[in-house]
C-alpha positions in Angstrom: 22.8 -24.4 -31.3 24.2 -24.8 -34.7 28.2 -23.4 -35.7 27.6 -20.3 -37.4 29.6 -20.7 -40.7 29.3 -17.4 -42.3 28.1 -13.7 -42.0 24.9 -14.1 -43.2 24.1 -17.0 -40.5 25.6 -14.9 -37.7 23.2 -11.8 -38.8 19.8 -14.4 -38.8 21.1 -15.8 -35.6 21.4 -12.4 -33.8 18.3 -10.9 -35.4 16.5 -14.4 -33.6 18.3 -13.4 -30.2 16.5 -9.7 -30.7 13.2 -10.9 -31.6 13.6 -13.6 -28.6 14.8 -10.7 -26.2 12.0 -8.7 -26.9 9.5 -11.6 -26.5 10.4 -11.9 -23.8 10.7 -8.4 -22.3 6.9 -8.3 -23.3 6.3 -11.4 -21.6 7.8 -10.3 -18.2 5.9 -6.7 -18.3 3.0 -8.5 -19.1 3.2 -10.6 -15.5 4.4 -7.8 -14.0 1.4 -6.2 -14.7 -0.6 -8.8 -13.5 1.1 -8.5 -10.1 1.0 -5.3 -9.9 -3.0 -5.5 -10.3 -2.9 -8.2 -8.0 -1.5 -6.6 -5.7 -3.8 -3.5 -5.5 -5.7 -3.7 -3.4 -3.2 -4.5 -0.3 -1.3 -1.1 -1.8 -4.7 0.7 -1.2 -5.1 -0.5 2.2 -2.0 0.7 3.1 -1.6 3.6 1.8 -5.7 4.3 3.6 -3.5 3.7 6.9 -1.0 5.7 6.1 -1.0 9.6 7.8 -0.6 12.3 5.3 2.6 14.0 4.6 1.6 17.6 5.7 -1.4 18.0 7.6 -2.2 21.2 8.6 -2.5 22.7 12.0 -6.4 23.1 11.6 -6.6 19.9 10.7 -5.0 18.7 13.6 -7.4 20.5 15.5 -10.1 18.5 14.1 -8.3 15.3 14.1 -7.7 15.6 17.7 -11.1 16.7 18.4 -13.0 13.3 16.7 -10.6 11.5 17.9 -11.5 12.4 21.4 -15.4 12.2 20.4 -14.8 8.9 19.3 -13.0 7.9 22.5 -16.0 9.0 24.5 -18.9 8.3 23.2 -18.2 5.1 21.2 -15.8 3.5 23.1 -17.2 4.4 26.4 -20.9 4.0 25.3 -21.7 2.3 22.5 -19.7 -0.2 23.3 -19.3 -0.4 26.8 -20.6 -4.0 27.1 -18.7 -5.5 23.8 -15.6 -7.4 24.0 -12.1 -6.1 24.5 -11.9 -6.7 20.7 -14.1 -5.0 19.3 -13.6 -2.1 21.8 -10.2 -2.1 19.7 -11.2 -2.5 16.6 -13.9 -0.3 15.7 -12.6 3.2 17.2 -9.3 2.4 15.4 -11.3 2.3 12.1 -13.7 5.2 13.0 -10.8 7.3 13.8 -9.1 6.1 10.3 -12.6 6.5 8.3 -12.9 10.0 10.2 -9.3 11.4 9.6 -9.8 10.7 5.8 -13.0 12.4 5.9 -11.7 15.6 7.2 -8.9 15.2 4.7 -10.9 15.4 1.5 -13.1 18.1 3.2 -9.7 20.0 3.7 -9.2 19.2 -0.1 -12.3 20.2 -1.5 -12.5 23.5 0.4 -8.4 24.5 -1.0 
């Protein structure tokens, strides 16, 4: 940096330091952007796993109720011969898939 001998030289040098600031404001939004598109997708598999704030009684009722179909018939079924895996796995996601079905159902019939 070179000594600032006069007014005029301290006014171009802080006018510099604003432009420079706001370069690089714009260049930080910018990546923070990028990040936050990058990341995306993990925020909408989280928030799919994540239980509503206020369900209602009725559709707790449901809930319950394909829960416990799914119990039954898939797990105890369908997949009565596959592995201790996949008997995990794919009533967890049913019940998921299911729960946010009867969600938007709720949703479209307020």
């Amino acid at each position: 940096m070179n000594k600032i001998s006069n007014y005029d030289e301290l006014i171009l040098h802080k006018k510099k330091l604003e432009t420079d600031l706001e370069h690089y404001k714009n260049v930080f939004n910018e990546e923070l952007q990028a990040v936050k598109q990058k990341l995306e997708p993990i925020s909408n598999v989280v928030s799919f796993f994540t239980p509503p704030k206020n369900p209602s009684q009725n559709n707790l009722l449901l809930q319950a109720g394909t829960n416990l179909g799914i119990e039954l018939f898939v797990r105890q079924k369908l997949l009565s011969k596959a592995g201790w895996f996949t008997k995990l796995v794919v009533p967890f996601i049913l019940k998921k898939v299911s729960s946010r079905a009867l969600e938007k159902v709720q949703e479209i019939r307020k």
